[in-house]
N, C-alpha and C positions, 0 to 999 in steps of 0.2 A: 365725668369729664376727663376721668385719666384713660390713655393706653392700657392696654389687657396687659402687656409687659412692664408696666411703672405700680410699683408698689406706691401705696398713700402714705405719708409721714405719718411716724407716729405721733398721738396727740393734735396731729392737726385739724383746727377745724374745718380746713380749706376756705374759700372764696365769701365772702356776705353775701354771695349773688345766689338766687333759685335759679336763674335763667340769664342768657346774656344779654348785658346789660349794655350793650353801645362801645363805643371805644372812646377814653378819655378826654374830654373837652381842652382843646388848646390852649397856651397862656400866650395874651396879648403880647405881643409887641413895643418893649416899652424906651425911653431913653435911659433908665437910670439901670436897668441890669446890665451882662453882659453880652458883649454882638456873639455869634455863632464863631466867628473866629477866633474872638479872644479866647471864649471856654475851649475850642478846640488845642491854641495854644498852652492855655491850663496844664490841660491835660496832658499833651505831649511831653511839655517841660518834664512834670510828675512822674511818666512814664520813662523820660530819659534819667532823670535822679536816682531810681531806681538800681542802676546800674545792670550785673551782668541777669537780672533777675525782671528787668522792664524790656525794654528800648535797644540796649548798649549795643549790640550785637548786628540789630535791623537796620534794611537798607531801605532807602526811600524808592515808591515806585509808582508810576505816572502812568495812567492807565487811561483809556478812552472811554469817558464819563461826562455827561453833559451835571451828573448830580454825585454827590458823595454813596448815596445809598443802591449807587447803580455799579460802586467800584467792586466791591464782592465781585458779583457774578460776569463783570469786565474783565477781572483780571483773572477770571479761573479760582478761585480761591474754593478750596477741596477742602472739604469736612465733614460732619456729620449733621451742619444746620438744613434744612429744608431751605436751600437757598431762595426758587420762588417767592414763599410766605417771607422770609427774615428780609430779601429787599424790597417788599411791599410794606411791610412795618416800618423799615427805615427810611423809607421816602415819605408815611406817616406823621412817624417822630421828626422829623427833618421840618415838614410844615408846624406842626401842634407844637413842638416845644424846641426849637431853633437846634436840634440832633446834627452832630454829623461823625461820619466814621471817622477816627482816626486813624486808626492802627488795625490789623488783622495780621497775626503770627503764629502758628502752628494751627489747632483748632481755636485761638481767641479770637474776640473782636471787644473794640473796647470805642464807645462812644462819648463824645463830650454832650451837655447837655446844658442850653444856652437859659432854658425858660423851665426847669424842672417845675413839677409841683407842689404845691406849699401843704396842704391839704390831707388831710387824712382817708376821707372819702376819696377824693381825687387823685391820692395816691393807691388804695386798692382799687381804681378801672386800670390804672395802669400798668400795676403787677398784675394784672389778670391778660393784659397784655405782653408783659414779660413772657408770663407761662407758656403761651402760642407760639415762643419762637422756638419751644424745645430745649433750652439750653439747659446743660446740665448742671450747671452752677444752680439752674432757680428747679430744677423738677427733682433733681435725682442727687445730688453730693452737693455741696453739706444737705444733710435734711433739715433746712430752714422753717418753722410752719410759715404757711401765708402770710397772717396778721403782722409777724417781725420784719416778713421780709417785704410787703408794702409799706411799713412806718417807717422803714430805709429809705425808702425812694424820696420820699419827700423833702425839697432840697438840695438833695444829691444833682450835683452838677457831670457826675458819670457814672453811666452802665457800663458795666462790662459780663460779657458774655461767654463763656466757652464750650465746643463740644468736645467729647473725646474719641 
């Protein structure tokens, strides 16, 4: 499953899967969590708190998008992600688990995450989903094994992404 050019972590056991396995089942809809906008808010806040090391610096930019996961590749946004595949994931994550872009700045991208999931299972289809978008935060630096880096996800109200 890896690239001829991606070395495998060391010690890792990689994926529980022989084979792929689907793409992770969505979390309902509910009243008592948060809308897609609050978490996006969340997150922006968090991001602006940060100061010259988040946010501080970015300008807001409005771009012709009928969906958040369509703003990437709307607005030209240059890097080293597989744009096709990363806005086809995001408009995924957008339905399955109330996702939306917030922010993209240099190679980042960093989403809010309204319906994350709880699950241990459910959170390794996910990070096997991560892994597709290439990012090198999850394939290549830190060298994460799999298992840590899907018991993160769980809960986690945001991903964030970068290439270099």
């Amino acid at each position: 499953m890896t690239e001829l050019d991606i070395e495998p972590w060391p010690h890792d056991p990689g994926p529980p899967f022989e084979r792929w396995p689907g793409l992770a089942p969505g979390i309902p809809v509910t009243d008592t969590g948060p809308s897609p906008d609050e978490a996006a808010l969340d997150l922006l806040a968090g991001l602006v708190a940060k100061g010259p090391f988040g946010l501080y610096d970015c300008r807001l930019v409005l771009v012709p998008a009928r969906r958040g996961s369509e703003a990437p590749a709307s607005a030209g946004w240059s890097s080293q992600a597989p744009l096709p595949l990363l806005c086809a994931l995001l408009r995924s994550w957008e339905d399955r688990f109330g996702a939306q872009v917030v922010a993209l700045f240099g190679g980042e991208l960093h989403v809010s995450v309204a319906r994350p999931p709880v699950a241990g299972a459910h959170a390794n289809l996910l990070a096997l989903e991560h892994v597709l978008s290439t990012a090198d935060n999850i394939v290549d630096d830190p060298p994460t094994p799999f298992p840590d880096y899907a018991a993160d996800l769980a809960g986690r109200a945001s991903w964030s992404f970068w290439w270099d």
